[in-house]
N, C-alpha and C positions, 0 to 999 in steps of 0.2 A: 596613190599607188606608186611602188618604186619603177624603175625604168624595163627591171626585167616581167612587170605587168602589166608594159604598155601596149594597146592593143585588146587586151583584156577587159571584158565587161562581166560586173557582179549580177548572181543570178536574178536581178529585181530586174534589171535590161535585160536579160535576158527574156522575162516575163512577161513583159512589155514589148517585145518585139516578137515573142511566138504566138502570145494569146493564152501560155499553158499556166497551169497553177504552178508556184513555189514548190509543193506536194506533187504534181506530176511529176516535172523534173528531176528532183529526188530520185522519185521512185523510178524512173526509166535511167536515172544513174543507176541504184542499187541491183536492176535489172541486169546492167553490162553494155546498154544501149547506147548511152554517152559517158565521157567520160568529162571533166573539167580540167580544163588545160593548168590549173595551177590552182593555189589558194594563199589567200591573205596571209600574214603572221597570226592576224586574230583567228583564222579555220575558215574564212568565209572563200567559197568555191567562184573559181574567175571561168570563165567561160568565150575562146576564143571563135572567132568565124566559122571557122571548120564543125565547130560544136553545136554553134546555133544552126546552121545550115541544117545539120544531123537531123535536130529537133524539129525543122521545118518539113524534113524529109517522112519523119514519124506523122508527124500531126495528122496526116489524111489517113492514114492507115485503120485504125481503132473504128472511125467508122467506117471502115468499110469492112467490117468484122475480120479481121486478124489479132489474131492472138501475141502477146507479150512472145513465145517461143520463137511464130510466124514472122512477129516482124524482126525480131534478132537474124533470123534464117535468112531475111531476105535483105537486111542490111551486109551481113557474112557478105552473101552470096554479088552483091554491089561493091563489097568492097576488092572482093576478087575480081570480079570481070573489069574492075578497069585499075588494076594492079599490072604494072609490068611486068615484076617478077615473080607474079606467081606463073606455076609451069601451065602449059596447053590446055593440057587435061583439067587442071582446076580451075579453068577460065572458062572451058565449055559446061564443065559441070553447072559453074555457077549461071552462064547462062542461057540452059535451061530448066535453070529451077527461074530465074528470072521469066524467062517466056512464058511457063506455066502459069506462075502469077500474075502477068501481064494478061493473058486468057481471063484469069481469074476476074481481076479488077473490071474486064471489060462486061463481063457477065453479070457482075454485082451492079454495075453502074447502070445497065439495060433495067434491071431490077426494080432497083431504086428511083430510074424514069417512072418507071410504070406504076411504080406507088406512087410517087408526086402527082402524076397525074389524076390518080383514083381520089387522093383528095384532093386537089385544084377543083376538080366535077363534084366532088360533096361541099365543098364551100361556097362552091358557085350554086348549088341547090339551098342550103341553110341560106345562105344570101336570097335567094329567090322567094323562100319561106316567112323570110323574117319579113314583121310589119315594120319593125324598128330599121331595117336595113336598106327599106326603100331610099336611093339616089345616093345612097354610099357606097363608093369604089371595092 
């Protein structure tokens, strides 16, 4: 890499450090989500801090059911509230569209307790079932 794509990591570190597919990526590029801070001579997409961070910031989102629009909406809306210039009003906007989602998240993850739990109590019953599963954890 030349000097002005130092710092710069190709999207295989990038994949390796988020978890996401090569095809995810992409595709939350083409979406407007991230963008790649630069690219090779040969086309290949560099991807700085700022980028990977982004993508680290997505990864929770998808399950927790938001949609490709949703999390655009609520990256915007992060990226305004802690923007200096943007004016008052577009800071309170944005955070409470943040709050709302912050509600949101809290209510999904109550949810999704409660389902972990339902099957924790069916595994431990198949467990209790199973001849084969006596003295296995």
């Amino acid at each position: 890499m030349t000097a002005e794509h130092e710092g710069l990591v190709h999207i295989g570190e990038v994949v390796e450090r988020t978890g996401l597919s090569h095809r995810t990526v992409r595709y939350y590029e083409e979406m407007g989500l991230v963008a790649p801070a630069g690219r090779t001579e040969g086309g290949f997409r560099l991807y700085d801090r700022a980028g990977i961070d982004r993508l680290l910031l997505i990864t929770p989102m998808k399950p927790l059911g938001f949609s490709i629009e949703e999390i655009g909406e609520l990256l915007a809306a992060l990226d305004t509230a802690t923007d200096p210039e943007a004016d008052l009003a577009s800071r309170k906007q944005a955070r409470e569209l943040l709050d709302d989602a912050h509600a949101g998240v809290q209510e999904r993850i109550r949810e999704l307790g409660a389902a972990l739990s339902r099957a924790e109590a069916f595994a431990e019953r198949l467990r209790q079932e199973s001849p084969t599963a006596v003295g296995t954890p």
